[in-house]
Biopython code that builds the backbone (N, CA, C, O; Angstrom):
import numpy as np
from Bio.PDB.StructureBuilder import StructureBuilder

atoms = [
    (1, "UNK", "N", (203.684, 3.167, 157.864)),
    (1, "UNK", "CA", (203.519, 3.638, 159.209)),
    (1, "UNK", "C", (204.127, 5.024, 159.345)),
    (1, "UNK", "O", (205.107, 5.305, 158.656)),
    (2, "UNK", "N", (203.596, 5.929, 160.213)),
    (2, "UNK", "CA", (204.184, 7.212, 160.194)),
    (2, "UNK", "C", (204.400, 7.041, 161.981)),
    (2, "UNK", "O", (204.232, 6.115, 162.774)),
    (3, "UNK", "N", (204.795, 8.265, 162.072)),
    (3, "UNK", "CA", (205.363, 8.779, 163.637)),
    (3, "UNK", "C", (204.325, 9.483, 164.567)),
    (3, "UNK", "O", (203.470, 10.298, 164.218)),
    (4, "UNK", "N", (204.658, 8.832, 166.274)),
    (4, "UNK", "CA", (203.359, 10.102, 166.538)),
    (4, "UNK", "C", (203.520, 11.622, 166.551)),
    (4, "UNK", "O", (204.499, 12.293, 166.877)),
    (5, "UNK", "N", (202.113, 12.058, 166.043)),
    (5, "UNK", "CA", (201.963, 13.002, 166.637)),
    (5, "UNK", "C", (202.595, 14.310, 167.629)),
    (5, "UNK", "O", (203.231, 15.363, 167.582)),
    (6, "UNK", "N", (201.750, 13.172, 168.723)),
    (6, "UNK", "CA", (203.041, 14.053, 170.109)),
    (6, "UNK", "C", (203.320, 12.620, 170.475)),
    (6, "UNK", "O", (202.617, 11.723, 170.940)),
    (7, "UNK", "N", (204.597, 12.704, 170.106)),
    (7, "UNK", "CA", (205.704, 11.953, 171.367)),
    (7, "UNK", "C", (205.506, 12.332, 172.714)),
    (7, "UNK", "O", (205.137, 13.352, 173.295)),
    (8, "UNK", "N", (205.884, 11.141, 173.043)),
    (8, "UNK", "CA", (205.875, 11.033, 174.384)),
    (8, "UNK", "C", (204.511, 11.064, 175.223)),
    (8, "UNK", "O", (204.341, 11.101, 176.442)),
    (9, "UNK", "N", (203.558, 11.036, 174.120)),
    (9, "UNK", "CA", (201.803, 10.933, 174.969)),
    (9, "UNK", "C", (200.819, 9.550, 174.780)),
    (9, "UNK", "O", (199.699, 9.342, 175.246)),
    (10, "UNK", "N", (201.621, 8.740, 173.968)),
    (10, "UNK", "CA", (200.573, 7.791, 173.822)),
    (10, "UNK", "C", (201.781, 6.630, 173.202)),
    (10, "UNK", "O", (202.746, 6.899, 172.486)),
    (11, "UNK", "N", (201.374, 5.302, 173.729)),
    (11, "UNK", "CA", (202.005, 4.179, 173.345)),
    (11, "UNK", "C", (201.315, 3.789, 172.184)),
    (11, "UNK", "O", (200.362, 3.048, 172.425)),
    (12, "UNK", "N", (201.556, 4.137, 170.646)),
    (12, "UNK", "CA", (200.661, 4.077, 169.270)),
    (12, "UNK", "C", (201.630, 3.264, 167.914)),
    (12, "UNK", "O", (202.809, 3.338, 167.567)),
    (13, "UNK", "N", (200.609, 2.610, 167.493)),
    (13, "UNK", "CA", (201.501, 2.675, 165.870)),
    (13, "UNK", "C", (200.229, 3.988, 165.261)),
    (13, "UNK", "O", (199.034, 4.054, 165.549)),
    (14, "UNK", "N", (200.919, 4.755, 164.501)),
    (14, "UNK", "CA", (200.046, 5.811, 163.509)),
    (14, "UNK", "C", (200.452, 4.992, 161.883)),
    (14, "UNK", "O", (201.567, 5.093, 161.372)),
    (15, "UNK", "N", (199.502, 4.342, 161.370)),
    (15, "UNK", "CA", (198.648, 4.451, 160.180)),
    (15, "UNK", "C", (198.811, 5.235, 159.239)),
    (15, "UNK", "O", (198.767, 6.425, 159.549)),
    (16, "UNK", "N", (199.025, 4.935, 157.948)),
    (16, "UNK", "CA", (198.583, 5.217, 156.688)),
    (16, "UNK", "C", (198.030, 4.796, 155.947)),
    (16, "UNK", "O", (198.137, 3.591, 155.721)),
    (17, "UNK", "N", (196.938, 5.827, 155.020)),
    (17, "UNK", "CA", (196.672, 4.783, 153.945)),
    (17, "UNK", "C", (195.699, 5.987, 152.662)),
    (17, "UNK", "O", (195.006, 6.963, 152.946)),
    (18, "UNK", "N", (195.980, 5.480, 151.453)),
    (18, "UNK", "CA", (195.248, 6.494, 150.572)),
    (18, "UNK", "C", (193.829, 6.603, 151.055)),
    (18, "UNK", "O", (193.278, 5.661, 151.625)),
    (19, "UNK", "N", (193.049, 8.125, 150.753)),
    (19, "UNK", "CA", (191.708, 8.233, 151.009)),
    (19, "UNK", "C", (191.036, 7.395, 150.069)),
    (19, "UNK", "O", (191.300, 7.078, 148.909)),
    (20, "UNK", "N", (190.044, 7.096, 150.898)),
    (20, "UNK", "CA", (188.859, 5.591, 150.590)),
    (20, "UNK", "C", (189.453, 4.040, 150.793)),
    (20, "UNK", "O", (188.915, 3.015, 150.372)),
    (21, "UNK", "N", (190.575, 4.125, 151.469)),
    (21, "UNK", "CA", (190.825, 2.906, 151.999)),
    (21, "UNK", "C", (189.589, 2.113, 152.833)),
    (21, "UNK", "O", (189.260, 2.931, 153.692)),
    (22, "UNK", "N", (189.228, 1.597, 152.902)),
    (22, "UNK", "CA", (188.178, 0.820, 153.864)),
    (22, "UNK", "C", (189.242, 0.373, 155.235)),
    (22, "UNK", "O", (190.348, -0.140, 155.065)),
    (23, "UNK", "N", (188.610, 0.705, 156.668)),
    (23, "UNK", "CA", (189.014, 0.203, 157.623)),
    (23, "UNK", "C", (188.244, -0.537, 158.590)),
    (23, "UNK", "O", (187.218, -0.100, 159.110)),
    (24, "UNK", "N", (188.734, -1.622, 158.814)),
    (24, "UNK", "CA", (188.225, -2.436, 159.452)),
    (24, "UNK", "C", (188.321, -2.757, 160.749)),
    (24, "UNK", "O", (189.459, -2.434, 161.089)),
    (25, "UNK", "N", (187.852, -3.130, 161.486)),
    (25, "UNK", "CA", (187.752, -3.569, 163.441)),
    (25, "UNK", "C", (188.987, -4.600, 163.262)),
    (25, "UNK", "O", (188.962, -5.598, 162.541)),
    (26, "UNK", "N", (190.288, -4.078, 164.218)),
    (26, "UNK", "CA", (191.314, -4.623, 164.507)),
    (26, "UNK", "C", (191.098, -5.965, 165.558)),
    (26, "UNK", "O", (191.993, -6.768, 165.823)),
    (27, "UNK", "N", (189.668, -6.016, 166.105)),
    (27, "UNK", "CA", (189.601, -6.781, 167.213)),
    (27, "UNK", "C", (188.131, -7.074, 167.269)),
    (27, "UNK", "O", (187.345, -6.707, 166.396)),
    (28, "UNK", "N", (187.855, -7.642, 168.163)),
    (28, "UNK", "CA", (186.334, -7.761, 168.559)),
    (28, "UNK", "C", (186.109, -6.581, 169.658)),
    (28, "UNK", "O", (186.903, -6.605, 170.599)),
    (29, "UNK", "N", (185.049, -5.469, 169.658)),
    (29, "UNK", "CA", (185.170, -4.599, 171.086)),
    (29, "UNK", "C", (184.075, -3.635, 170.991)),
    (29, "UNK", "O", (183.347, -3.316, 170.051)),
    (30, "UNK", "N", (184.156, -3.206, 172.362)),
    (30, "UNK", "CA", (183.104, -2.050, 172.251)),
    (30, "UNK", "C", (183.138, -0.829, 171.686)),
    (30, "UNK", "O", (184.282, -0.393, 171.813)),
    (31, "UNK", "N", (182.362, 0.023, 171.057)),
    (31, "UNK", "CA", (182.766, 1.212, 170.289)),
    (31, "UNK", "C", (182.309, 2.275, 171.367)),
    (31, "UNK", "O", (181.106, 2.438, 171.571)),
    (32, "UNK", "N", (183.348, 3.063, 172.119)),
    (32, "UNK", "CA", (183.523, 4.008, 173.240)),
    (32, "UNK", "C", (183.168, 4.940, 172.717)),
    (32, "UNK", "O", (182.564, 5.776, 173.389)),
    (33, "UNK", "N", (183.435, 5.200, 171.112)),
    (33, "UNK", "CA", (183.270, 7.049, 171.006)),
    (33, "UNK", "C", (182.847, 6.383, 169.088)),
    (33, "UNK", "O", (183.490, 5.425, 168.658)),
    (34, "UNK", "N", (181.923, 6.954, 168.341)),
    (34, "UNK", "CA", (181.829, 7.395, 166.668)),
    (34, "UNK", "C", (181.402, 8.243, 166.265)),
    (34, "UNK", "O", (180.325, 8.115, 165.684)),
    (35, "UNK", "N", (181.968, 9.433, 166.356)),
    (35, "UNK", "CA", (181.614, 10.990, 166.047)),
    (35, "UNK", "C", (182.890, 11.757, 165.507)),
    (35, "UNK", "O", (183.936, 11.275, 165.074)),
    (36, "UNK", "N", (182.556, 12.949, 165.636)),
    (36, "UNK", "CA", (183.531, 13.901, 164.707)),
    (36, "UNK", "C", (183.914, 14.630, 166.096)),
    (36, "UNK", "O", (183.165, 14.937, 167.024)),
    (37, "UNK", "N", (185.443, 14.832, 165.946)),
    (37, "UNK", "CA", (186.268, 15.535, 166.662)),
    (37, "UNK", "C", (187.192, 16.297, 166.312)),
    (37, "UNK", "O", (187.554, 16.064, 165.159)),
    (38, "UNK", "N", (187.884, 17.336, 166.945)),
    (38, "UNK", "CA", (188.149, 18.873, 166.490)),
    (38, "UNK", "C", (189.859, 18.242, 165.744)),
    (38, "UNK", "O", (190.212, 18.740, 164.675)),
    (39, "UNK", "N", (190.446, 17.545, 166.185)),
    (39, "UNK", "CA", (191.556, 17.224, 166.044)),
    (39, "UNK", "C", (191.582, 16.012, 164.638)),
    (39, "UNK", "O", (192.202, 16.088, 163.577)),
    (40, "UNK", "N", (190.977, 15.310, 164.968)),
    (40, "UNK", "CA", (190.396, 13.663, 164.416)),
    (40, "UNK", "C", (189.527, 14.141, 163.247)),
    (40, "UNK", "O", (189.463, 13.478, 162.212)),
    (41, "UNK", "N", (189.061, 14.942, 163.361)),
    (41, "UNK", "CA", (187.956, 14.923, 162.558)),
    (41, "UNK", "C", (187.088, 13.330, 162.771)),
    (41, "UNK", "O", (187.436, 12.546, 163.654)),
    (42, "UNK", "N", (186.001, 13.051, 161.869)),
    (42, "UNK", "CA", (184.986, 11.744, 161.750)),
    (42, "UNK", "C", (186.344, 10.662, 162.590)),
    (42, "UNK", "O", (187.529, 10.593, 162.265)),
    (43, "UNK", "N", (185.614, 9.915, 163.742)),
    (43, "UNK", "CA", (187.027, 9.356, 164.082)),
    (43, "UNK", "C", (186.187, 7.807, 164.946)),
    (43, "UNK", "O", (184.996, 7.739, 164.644)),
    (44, "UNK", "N", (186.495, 7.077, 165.560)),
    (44, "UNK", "CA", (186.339, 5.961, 165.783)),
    (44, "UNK", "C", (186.854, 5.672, 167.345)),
    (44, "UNK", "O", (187.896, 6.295, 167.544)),
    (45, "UNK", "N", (186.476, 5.000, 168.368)),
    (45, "UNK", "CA", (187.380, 4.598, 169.296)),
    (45, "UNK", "C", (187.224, 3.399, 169.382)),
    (45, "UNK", "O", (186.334, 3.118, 168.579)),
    (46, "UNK", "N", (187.737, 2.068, 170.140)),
    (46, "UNK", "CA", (187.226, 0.688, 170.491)),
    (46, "UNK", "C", (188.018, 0.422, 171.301)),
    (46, "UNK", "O", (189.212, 0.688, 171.171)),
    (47, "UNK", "N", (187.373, -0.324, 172.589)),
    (47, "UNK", "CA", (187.986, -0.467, 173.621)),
    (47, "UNK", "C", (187.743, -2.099, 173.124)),
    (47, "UNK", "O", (186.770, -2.285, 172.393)),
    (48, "UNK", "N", (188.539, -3.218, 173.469)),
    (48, "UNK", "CA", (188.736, -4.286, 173.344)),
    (48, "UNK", "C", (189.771, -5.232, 174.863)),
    (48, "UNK", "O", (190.601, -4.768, 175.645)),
    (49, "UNK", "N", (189.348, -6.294, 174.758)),
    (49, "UNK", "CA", (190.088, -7.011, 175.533)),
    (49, "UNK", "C", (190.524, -8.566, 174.888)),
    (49, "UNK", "O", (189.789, -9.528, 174.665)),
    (50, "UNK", "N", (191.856, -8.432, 174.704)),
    (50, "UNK", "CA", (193.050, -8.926, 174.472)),
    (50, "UNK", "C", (193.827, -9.842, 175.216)),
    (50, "UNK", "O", (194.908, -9.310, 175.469)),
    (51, "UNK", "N", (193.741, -11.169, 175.752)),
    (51, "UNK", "CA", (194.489, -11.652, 176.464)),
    (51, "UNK", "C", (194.217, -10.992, 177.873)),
    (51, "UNK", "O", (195.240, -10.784, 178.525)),
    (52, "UNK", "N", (193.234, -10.690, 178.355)),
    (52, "UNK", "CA", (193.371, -10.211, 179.647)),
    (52, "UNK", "C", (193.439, -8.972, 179.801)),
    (52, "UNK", "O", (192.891, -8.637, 180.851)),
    (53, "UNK", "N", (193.905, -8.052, 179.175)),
    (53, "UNK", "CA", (194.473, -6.616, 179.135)),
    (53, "UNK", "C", (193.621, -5.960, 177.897)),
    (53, "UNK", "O", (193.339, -6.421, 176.791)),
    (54, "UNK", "N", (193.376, -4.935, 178.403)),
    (54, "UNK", "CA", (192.277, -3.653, 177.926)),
    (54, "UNK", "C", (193.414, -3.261, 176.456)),
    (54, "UNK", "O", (194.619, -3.513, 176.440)),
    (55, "UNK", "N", (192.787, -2.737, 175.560)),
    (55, "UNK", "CA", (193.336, -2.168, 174.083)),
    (55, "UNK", "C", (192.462, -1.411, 173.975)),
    (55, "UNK", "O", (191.254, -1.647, 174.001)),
    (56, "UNK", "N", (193.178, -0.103, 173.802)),
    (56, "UNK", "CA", (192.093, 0.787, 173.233)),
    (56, "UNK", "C", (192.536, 0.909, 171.369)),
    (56, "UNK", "O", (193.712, 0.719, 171.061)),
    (57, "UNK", "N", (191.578, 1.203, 170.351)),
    (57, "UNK", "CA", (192.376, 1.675, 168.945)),
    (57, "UNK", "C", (191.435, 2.695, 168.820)),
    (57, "UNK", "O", (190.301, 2.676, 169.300)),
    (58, "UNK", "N", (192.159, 3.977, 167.871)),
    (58, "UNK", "CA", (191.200, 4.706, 167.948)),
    (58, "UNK", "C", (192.086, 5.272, 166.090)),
    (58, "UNK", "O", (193.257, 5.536, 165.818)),
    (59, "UNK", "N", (190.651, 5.239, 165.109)),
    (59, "UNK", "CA", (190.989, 5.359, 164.074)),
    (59, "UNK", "C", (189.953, 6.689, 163.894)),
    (59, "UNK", "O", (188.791, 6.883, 164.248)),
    (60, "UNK", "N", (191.042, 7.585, 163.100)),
    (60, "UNK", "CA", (190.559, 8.883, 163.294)),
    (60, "UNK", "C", (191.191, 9.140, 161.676)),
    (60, "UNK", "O", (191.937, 8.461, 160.970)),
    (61, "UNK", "N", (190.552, 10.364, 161.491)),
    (61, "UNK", "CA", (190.568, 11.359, 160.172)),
    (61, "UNK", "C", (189.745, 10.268, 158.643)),
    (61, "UNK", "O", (190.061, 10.165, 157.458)),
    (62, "UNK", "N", (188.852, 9.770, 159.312)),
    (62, "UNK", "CA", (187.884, 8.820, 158.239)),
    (62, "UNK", "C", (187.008, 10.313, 157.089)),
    (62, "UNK", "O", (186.849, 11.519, 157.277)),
    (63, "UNK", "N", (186.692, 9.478, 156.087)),
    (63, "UNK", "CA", (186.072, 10.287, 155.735)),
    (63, "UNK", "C", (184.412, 9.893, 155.465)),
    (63, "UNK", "O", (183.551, 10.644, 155.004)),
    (64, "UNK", "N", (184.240, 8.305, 155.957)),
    (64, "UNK", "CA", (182.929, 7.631, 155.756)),
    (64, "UNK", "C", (182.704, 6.772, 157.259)),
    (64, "UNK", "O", (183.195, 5.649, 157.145)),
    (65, "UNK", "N", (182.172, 6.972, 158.455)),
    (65, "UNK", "CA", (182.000, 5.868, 159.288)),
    (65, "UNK", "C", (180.486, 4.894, 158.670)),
    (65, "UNK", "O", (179.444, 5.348, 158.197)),
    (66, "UNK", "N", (180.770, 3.873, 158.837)),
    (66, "UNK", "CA", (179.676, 2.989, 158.236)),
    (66, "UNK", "C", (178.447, 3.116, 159.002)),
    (66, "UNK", "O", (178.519, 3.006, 160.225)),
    (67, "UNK", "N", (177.633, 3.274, 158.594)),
    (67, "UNK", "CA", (176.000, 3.185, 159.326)),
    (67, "UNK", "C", (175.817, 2.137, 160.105)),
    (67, "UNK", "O", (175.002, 2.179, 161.026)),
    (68, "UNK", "N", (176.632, 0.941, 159.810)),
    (68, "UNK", "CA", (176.060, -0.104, 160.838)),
    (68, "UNK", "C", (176.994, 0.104, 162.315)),
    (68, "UNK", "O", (176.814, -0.645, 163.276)),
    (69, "UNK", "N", (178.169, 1.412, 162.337)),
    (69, "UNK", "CA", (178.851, 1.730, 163.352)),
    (69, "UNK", "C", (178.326, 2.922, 164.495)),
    (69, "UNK", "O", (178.488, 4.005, 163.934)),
    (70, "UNK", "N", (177.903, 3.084, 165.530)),
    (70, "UNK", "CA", (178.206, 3.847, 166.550)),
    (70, "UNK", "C", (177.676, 3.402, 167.757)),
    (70, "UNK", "O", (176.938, 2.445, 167.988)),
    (71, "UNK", "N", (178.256, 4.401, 168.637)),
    (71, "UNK", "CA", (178.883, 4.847, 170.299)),
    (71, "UNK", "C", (177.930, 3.532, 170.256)),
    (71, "UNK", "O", (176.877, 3.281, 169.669)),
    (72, "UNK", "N", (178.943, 2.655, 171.326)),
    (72, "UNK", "CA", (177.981, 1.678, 172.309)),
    (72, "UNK", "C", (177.924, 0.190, 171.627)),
    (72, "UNK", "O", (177.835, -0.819, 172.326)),
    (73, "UNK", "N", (177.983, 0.145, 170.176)),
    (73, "UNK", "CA", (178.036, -0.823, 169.486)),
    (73, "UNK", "C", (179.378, -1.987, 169.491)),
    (73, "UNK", "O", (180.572, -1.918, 169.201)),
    (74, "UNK", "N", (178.477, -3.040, 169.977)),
    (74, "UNK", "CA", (179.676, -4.088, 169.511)),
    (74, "UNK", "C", (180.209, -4.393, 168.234)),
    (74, "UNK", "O", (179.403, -4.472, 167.307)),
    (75, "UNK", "N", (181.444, -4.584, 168.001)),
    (75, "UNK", "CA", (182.195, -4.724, 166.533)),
    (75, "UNK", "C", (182.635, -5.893, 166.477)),
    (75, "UNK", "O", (183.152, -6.150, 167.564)),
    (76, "UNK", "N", (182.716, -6.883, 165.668)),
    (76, "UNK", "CA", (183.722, -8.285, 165.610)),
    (76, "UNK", "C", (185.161, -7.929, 165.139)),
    (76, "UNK", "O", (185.498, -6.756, 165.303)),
    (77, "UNK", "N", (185.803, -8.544, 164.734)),
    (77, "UNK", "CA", (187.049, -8.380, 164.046)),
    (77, "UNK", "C", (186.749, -8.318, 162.704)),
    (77, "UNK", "O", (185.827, -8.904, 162.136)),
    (78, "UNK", "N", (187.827, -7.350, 162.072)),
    (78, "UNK", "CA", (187.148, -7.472, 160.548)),
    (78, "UNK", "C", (186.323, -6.860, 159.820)),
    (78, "UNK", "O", (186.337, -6.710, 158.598)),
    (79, "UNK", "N", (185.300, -6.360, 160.892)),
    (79, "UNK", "CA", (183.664, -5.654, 160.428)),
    (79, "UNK", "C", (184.738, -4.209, 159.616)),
    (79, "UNK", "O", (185.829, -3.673, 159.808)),
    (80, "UNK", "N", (183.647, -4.105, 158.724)),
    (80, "UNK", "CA", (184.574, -2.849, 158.137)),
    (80, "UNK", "C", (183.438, -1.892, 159.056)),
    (80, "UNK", "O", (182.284, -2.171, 159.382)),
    (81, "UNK", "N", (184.414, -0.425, 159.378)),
    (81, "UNK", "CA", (184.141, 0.613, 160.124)),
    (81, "UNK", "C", (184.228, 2.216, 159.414)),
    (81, "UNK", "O", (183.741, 3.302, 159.728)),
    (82, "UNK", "N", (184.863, 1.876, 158.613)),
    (82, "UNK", "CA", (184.647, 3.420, 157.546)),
    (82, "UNK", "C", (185.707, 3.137, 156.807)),
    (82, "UNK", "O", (186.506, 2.203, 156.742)),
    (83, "UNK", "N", (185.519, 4.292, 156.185)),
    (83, "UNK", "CA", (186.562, 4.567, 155.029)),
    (83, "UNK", "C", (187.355, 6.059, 155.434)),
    (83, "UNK", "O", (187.006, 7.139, 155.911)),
    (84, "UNK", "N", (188.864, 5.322, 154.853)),
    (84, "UNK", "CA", (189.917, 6.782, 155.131)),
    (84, "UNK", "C", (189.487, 8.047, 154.683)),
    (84, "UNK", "O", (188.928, 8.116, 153.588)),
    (85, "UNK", "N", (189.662, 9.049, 155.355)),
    (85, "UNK", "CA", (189.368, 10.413, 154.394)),
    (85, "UNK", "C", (190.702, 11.309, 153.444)),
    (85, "UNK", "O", (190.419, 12.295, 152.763)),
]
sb = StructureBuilder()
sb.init_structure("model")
sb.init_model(0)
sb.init_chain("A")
sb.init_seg("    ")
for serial, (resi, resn, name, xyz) in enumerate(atoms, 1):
    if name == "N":
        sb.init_residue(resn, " ", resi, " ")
    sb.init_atom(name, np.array(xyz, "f"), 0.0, 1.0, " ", f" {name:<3s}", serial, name[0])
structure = sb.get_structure()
């Protein structure tokens, strides 16, 4: 696990892992955002619901999102979603 970013902007665990790790859907949920962003680069969002309460995860700096992933798509738990870059 590493540290955020910016402190003090987001309630996060930040992730590690060697490039070509495979990552997978932390949850069952909707996919809000699967595109490339200036910060993120190739990056991921999923909004999910958890016990009642909204989760967002948002896995960013991929270097493969999977073809069977984007915007709008439902994910199960598990589904793999790309690979680390």
């Amino acid at each position: 696990m590493g540290e955020c970013a910016l402190p003090g902007l987001h309630l996060a665990e930040d992730l590690r892992g060697d490039p070509g790790t495979p990552v997978y859907a932390p949850a069952d949920g909707l996919v809000q955002d699967a595109s490339v962003h200036t910060l993120l680069g190739l990056n991921i969002l999923i909004e999910s619901n958890i016990n009642g309460e909204t989760v967002v995860f948002l896995m960013g700096h991929l270097r493969l999102i999977d073809k069977q992933v984007s915007t709008d798509d439902q994910v199960t738990m598990g589904q793999l979603l790309g690979y680390l870059g």
